[in-house]
N, CA and C atoms as a LAMMPS dump frame, in Angstrom:
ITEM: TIMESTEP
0
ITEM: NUMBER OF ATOMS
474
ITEM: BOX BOUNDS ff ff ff
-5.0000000000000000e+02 5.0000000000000000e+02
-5.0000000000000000e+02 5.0000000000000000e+02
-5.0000000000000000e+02 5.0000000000000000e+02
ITEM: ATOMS id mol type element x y z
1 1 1 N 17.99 2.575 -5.734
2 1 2 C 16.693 1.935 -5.64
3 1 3 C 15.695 2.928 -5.057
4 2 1 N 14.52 2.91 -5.806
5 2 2 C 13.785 3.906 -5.701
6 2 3 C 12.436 3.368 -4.171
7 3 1 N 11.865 2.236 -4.137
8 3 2 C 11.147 1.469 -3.307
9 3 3 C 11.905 0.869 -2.671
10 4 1 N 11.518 -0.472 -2.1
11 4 2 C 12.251 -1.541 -1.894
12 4 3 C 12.31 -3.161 -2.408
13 5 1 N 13.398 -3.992 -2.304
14 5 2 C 13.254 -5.057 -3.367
15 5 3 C 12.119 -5.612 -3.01
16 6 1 N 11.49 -6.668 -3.78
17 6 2 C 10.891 -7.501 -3.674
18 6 3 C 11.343 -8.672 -2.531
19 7 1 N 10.483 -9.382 -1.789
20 7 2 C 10.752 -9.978 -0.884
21 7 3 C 11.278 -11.489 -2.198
22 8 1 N 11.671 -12.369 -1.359
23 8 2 C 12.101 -13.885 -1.876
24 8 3 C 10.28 -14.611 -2.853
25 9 1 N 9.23 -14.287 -1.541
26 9 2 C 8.087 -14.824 -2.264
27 9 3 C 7.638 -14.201 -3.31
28 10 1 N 7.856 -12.738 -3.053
29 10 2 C 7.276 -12.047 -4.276
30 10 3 C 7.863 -12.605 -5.872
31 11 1 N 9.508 -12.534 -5.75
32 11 2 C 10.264 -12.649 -6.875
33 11 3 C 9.304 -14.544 -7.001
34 12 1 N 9.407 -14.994 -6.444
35 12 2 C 9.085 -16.793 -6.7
36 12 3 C 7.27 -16.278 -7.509
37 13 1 N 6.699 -15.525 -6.463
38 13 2 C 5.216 -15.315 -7.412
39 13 3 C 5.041 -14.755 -9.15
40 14 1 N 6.346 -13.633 -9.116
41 14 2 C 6.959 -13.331 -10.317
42 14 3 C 7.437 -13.696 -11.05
43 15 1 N 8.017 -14.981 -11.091
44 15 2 C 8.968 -15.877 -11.749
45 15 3 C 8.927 -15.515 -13.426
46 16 1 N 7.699 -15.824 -13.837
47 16 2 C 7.995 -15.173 -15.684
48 16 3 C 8.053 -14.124 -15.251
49 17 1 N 7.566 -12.944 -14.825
50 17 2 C 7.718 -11.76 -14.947
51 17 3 C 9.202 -11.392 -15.066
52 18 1 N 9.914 -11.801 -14.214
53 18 2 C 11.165 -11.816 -14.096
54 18 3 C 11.922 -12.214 -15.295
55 19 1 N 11.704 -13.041 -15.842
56 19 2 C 12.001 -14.22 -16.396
57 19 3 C 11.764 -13.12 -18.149
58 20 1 N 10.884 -12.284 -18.205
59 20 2 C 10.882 -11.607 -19.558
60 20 3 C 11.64 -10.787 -19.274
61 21 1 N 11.475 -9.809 -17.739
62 21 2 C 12.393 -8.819 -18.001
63 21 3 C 14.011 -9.143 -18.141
64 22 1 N 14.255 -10.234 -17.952
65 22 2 C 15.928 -10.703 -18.338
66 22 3 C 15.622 -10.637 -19.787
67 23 1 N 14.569 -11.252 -20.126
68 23 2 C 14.774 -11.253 -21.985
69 23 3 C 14.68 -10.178 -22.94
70 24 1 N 14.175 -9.395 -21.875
71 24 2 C 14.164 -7.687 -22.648
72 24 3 C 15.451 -7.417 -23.037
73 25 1 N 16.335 -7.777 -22.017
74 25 2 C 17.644 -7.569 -21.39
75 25 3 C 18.916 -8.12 -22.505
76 26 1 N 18.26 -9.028 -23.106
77 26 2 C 19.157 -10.389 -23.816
78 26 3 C 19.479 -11.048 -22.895
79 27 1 N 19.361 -11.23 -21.576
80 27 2 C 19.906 -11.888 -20.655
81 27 3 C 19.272 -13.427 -20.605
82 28 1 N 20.281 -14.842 -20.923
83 28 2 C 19.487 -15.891 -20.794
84 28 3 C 19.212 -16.733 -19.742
85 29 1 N 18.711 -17.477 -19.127
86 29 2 C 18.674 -18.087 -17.911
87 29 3 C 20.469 -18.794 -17.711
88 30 1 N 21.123 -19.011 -18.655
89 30 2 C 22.851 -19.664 -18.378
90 30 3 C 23.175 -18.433 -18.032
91 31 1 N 23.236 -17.155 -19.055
92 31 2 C 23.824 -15.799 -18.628
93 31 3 C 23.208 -15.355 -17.169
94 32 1 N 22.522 -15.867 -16.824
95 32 2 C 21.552 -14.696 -15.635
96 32 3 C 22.952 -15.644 -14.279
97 33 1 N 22.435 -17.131 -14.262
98 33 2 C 23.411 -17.795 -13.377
99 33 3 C 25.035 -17.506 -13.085
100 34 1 N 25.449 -17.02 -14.447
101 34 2 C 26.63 -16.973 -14.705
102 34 3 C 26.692 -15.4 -13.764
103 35 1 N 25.746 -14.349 -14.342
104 35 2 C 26.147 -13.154 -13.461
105 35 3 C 25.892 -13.159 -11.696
106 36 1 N 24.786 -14.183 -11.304
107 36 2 C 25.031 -14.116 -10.028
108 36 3 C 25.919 -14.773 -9.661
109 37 1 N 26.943 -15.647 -9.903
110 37 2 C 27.913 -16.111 -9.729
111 37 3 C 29.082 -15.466 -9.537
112 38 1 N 29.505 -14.918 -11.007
113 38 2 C 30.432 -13.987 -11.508
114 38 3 C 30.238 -12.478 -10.849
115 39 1 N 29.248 -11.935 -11.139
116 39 2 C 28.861 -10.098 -10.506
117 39 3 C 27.671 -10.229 -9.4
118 40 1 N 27.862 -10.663 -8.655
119 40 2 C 27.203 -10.586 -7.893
120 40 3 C 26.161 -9.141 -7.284
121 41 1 N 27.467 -8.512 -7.66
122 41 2 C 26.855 -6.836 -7.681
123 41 3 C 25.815 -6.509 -8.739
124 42 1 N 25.79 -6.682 -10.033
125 42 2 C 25.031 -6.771 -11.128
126 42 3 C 23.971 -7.365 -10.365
127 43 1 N 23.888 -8.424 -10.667
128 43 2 C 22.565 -9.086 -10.118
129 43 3 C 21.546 -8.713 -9.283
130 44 1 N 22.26 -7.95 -8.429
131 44 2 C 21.563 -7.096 -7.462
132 44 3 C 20.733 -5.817 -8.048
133 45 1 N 22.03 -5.483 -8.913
134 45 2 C 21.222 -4.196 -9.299
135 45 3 C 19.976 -4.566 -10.476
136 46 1 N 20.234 -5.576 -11.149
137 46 2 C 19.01 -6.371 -12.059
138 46 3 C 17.827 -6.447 -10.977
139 47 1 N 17.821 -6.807 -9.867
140 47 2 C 16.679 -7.363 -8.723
141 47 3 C 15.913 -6.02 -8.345
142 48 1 N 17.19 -5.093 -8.235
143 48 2 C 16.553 -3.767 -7.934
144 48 3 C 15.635 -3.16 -8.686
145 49 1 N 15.976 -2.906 -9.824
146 49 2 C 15.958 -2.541 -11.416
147 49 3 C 14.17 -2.897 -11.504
148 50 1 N 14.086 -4.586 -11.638
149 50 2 C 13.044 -5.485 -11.374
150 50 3 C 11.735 -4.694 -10.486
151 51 1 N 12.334 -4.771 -8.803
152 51 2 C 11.84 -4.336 -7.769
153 51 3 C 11.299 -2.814 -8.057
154 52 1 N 11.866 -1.789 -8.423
155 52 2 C 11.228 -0.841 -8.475
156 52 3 C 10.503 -0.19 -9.697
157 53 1 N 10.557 -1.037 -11.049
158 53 2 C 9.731 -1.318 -12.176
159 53 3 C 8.094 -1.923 -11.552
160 54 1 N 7.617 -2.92 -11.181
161 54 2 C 6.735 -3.955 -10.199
162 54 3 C 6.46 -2.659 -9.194
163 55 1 N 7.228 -2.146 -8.498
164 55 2 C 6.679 -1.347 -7.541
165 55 3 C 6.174 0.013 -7.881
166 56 1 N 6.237 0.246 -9.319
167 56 2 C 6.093 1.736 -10.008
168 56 3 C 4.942 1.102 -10.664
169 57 1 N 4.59 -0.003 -11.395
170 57 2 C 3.507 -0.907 -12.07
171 57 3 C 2.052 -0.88 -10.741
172 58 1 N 2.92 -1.221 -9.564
173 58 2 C 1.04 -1.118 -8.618
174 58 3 C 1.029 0.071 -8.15
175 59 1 N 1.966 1.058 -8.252
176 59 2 C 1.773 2.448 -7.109
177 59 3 C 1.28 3.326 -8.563
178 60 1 N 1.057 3.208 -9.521
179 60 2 C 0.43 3.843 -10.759
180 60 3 C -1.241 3.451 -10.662
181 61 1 N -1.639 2.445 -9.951
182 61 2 C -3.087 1.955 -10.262
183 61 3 C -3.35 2.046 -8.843
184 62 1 N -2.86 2.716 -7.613
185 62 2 C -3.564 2.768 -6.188
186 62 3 C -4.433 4.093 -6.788
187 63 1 N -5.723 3.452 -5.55
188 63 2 C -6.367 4.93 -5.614
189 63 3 C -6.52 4.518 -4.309
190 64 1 N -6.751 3.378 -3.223
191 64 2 C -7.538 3.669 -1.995
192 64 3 C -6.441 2.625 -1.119
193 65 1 N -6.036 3.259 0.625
194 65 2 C -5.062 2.345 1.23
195 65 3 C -6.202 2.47 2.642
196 66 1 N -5.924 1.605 3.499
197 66 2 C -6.307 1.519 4.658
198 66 3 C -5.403 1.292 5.701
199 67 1 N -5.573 1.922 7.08
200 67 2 C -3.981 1.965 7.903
201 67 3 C -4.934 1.418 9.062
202 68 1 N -5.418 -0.121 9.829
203 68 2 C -5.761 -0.297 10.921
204 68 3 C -4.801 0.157 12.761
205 69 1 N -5.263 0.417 13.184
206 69 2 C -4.522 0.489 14.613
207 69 3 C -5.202 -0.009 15.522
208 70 1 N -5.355 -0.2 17
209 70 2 C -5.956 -0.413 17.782
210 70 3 C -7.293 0.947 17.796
211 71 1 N -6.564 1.67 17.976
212 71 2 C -7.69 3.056 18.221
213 71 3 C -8.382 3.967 16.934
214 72 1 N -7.245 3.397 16.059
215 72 2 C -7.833 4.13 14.614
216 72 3 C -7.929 3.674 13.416
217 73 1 N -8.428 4.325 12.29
218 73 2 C -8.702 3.69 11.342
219 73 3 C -8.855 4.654 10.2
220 74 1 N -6.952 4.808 9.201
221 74 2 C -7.397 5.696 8.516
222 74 3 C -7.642 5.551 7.285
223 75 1 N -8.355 5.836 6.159
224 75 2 C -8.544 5.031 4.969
225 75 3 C -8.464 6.749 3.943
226 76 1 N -7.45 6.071 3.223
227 76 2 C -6.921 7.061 2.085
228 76 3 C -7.714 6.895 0.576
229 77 1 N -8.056 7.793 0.13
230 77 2 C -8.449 8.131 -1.525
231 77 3 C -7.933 8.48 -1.821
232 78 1 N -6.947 8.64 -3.094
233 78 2 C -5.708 8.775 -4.011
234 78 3 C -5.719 9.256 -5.318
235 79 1 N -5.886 10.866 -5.59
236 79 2 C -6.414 10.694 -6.738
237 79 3 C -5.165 11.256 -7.595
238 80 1 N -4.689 11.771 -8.908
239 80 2 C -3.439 11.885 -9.504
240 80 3 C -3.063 13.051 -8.433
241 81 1 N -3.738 13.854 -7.813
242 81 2 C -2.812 14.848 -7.199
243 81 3 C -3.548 14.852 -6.309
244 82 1 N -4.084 14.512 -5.173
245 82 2 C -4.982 14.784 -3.94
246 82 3 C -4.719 13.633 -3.497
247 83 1 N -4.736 13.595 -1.935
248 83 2 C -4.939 12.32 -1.177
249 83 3 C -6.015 13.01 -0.112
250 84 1 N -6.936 12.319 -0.038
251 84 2 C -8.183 12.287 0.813
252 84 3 C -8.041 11.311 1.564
253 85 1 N -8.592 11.687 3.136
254 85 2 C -8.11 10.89 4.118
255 85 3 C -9.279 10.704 5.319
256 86 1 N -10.152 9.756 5.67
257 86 2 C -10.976 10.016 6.854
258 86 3 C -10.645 8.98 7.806
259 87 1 N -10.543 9.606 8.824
260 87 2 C -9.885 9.352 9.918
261 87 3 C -10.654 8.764 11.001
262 88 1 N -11.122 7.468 11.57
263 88 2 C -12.118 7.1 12.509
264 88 3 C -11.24 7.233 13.811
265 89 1 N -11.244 7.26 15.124
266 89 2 C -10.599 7.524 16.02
267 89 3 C -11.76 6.884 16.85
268 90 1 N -11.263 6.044 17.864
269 90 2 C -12.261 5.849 18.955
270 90 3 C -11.201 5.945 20.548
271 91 1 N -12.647 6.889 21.167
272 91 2 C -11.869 6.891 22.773
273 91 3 C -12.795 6.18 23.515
274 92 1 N -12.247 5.014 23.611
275 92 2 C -13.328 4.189 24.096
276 92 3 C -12.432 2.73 24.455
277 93 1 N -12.378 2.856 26.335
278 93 2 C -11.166 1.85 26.494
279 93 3 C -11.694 0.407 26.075
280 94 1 N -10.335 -0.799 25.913
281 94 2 C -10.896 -2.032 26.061
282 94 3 C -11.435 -2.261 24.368
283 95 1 N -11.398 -1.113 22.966
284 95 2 C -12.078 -1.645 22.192
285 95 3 C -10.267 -1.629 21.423
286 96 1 N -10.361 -2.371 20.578
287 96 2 C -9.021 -3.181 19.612
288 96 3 C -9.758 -3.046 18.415
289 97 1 N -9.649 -1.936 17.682
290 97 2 C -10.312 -2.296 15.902
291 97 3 C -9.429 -3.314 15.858
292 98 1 N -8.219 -3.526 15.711
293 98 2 C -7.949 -4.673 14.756
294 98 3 C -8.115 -6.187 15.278
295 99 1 N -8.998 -6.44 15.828
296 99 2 C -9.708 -7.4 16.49
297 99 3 C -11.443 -7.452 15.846
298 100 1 N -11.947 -8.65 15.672
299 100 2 C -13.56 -9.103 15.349
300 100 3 C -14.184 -8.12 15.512
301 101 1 N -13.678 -8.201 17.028
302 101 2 C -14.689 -7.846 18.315
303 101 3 C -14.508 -6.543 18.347
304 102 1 N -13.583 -5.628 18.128
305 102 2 C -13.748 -4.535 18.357
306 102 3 C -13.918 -3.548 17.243
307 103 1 N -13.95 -4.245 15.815
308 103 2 C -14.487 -3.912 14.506
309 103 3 C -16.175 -3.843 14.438
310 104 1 N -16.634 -4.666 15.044
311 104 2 C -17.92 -5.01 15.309
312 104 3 C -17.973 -4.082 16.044
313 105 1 N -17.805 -3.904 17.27
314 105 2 C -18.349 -2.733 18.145
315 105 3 C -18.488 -1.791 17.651
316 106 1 N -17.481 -1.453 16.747
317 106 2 C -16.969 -0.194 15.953
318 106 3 C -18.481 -0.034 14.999
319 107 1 N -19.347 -1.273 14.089
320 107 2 C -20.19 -1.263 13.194
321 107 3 C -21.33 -0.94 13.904
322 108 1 N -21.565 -0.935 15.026
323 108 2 C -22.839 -1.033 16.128
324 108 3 C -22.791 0.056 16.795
325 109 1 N -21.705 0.763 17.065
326 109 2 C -21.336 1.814 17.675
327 109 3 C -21.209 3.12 17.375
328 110 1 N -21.644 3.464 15.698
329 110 2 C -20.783 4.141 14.739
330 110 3 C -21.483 5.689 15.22
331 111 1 N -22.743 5.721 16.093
332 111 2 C -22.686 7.093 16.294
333 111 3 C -22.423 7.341 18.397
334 112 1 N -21.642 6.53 18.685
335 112 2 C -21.608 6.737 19.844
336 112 3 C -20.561 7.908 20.053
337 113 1 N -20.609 8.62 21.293
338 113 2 C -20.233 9.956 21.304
339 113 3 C -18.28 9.109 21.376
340 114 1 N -18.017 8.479 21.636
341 114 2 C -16.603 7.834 21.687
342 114 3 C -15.921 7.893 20.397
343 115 1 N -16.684 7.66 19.25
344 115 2 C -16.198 7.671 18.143
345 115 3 C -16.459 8.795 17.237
346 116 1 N -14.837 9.343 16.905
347 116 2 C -14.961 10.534 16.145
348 116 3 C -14.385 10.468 14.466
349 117 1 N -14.916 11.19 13.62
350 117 2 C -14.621 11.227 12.512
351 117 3 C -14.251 12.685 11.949
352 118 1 N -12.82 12.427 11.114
353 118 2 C -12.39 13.771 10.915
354 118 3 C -12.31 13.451 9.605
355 119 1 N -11.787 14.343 8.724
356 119 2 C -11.806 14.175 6.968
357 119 3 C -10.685 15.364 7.407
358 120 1 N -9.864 14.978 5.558
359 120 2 C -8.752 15.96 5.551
360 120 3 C -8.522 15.627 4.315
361 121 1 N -7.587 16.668 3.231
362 121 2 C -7.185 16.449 1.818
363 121 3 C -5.956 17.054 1.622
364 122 1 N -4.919 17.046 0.992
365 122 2 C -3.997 17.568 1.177
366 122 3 C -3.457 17.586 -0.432
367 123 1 N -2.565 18.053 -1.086
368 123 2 C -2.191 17.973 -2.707
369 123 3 C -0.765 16.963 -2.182
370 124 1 N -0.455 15.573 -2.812
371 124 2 C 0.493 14.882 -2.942
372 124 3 C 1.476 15.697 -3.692
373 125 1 N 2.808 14.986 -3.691
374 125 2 C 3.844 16.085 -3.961
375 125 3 C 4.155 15.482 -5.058
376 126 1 N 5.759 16.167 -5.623
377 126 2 C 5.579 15.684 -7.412
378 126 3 C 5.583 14.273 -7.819
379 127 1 N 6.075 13.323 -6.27
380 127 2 C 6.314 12.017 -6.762
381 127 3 C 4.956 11.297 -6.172
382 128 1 N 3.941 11.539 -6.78
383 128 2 C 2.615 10.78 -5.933
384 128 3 C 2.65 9.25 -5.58
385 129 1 N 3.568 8.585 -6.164
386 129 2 C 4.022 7.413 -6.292
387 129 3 C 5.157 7.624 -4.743
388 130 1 N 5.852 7.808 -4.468
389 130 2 C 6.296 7.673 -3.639
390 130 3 C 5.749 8.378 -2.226
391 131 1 N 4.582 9.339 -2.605
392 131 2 C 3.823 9.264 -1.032
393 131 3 C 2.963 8.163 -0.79
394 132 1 N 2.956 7.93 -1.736
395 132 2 C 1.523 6.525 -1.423
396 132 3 C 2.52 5.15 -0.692
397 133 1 N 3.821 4.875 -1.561
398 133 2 C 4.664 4.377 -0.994
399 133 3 C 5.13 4.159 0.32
400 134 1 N 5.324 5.292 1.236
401 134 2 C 5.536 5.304 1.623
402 134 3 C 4.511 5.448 3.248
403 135 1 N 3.483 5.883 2.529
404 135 2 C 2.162 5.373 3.261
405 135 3 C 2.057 3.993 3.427
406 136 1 N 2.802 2.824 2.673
407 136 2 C 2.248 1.662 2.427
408 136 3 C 3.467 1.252 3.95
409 137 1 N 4.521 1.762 3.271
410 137 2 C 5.916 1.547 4.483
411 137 3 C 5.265 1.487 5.967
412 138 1 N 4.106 2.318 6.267
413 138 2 C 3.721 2.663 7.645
414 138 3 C 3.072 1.687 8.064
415 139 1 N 2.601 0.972 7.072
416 139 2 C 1.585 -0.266 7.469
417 139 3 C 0.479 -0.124 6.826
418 140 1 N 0.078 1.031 5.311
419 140 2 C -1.51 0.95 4.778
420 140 3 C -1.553 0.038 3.959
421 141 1 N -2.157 -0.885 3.539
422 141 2 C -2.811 -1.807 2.891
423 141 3 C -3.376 -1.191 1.38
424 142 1 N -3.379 -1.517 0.4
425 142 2 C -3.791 -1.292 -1.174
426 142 3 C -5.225 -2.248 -0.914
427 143 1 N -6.212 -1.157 -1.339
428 143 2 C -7.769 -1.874 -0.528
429 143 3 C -8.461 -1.767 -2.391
430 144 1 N -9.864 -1.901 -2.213
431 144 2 C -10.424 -1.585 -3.341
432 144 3 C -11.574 -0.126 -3.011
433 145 1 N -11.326 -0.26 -1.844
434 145 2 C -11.965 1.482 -1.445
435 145 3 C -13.666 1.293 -0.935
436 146 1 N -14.156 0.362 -0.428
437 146 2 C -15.342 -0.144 -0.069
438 146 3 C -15.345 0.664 1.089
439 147 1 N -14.499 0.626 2.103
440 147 2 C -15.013 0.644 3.293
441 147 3 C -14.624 2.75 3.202
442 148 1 N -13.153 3.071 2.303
443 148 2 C -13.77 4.564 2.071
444 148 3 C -15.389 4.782 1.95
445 149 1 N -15.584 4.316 0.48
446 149 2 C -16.838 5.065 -0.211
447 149 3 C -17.764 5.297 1.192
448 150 1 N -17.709 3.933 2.053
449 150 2 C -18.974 3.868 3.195
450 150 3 C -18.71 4.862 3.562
451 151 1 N -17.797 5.324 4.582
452 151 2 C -17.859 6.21 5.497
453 151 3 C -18.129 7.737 4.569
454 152 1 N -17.543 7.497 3.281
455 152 2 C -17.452 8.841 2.902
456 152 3 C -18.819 9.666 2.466
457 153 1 N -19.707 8.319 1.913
458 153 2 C -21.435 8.823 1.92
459 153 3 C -21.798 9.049 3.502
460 154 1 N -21.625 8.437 4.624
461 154 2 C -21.843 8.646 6.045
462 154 3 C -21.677 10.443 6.337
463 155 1 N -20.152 10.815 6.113
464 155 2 C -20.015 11.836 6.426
465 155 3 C -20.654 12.888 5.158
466 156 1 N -20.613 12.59 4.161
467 156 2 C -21.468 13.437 3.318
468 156 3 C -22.858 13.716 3.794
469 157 1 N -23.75 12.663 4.085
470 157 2 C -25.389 12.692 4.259
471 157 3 C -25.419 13.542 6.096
472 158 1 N -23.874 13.826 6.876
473 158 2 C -24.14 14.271 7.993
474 158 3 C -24.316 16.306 7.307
């Protein structure tokens, strides 16, 4: 397995999806029962199979992730071979980005000497799909890239 499986809700949100790729398979809903019954091992590897097909289907269409922390805030651009990365950092006790209140401060605050902004780019390696992956593993979020573009005209017009 190349990712990881699908959780229980995912496969239930998937249900036809699932449900064709058995039929790709010849596999029928009596045959599918019969193998988790019977091969239990099979079945697994069908789920896997599933799981990292679905997980190769959205890590082909990321271009932008976001990683919140208390103190930072890093938001990735993804392009077939580059990952672009700007980095908000605040030293500034008592503030919680991942809180209202300290997102807000963060919008009101954006040129206070506490808050720093770095940029960085780096070339993804041959499996760009599995760095983004594994960016996601850390805790980044699959965004639509709004809150990049902002900062990234911010630091451009500096």
């Amino acid at each position: 397995m190349k990712y990881s499986r699908l959780t229980k809700e995912q496969f239930e949100e998937m249900k036809q999806e699932f449900i064709n790729f058995l039929a790709s398979q010849s596999i029928t809903a009596d045959e599918w029962e019969k193998i988790k019954k019977e091969q239990p091992k099979a079945a697994e590897q069908e789920l896997d199979v599933f799981s990292d097909l679905i997980w190769e289907g959205v890590l082909n269409k990321v271009e932008y992730l976001e990683h919140f922390s208390a103190n930072q805030i890093y938001l990735f651009h993804i392009t077939e071979v580059t990952i672009h990365l700007i980095a908000i950092k605040i030293e500034h006790e008592g503030i919680d980005l991942t809180t209202r209140k300290g997102y807000s401060w963060l919008q009101t605050n954006l040129l206070d000497e506490s808050v720093n902004i770095y940029t960085s780019s780096k070339a993804l390696s041959e499996d760009r799909n599995k760095d983004i992956f594994a960016l996601i593993k850390q805790g980044a979020n699959i965004t639509k890239g709004d809150l990049y573009r902002y900062f990234d005209n911010m630091v451009e017009s500096k």
